[in-house]
C-alpha positions in Angstrom: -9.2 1.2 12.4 -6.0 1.6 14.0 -3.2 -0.8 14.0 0.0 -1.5 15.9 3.0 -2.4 14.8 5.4 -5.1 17.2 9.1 -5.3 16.4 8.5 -9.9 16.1 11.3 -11.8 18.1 13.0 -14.9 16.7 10.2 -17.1 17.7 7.6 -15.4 16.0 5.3 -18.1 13.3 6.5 -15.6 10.6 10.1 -16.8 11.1 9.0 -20.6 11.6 6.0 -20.6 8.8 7.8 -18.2 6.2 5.5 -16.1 3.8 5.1 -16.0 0.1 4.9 -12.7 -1.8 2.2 -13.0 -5.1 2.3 -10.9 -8.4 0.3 -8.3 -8.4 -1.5 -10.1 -11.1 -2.4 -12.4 -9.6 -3.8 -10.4 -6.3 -6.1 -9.1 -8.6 -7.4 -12.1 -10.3 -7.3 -13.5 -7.0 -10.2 -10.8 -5.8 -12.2 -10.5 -9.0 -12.6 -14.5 -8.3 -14.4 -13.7 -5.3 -16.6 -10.9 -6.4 -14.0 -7.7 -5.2 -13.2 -5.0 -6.7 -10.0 -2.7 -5.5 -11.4 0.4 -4.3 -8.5 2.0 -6.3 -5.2 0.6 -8.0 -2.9 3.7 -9.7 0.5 3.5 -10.6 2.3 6.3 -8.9 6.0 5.8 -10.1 8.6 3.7 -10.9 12.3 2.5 -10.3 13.4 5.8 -11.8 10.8 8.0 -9.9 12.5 10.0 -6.7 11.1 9.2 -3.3 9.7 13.1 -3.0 7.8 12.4 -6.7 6.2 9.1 -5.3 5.6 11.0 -2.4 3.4 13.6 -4.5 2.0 10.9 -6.8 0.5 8.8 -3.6 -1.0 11.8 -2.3 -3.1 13.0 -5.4 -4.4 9.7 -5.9 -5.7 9.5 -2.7 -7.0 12.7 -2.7 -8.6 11.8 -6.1 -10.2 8.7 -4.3 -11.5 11.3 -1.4 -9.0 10.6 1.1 -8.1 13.6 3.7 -4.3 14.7 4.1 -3.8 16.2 7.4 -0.9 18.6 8.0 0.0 20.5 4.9 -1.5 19.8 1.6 2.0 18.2 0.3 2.1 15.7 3.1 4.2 17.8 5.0 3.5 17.3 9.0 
């Protein structure tokens, strides 16, 4: 599935409707409510973690949930 992204103008619904942003908590409750599981939910870092150690963290976690990394093994192009 591939997706693309549009830069939204000031007229856009998102700008008139708003959004809300839910815990994470509750996302999950949310789906276990209606019978889903999350294929996967790690925690790769936190506030203190650099960018290039989330980076690393994201990557083996998908590859431990049998995700391909194309380009270099570290994520690298």
């Amino acid at each position: 599935m591939k997706y693309k992204i549009v830069k939204s103008n000031k007229d856009s619904s998102i700008y008139k409707e708003g959004f809300t942003i839910s815990p994470v908590k509750d996302y999950l409750k949310s789906k276990e409510e209606k019978r889903l599981k999350p294929i996967f939910f790690e925690k790769i870092g936190d506030k203190t973690s650099s960018r290039n150690q989330l980076l690393q963290n994201l990557i083996k976690a998908l590859k431990k949930n049998g995700w391909k990394i194309k380009g270099g093994s570290n994520g690298n192009s």
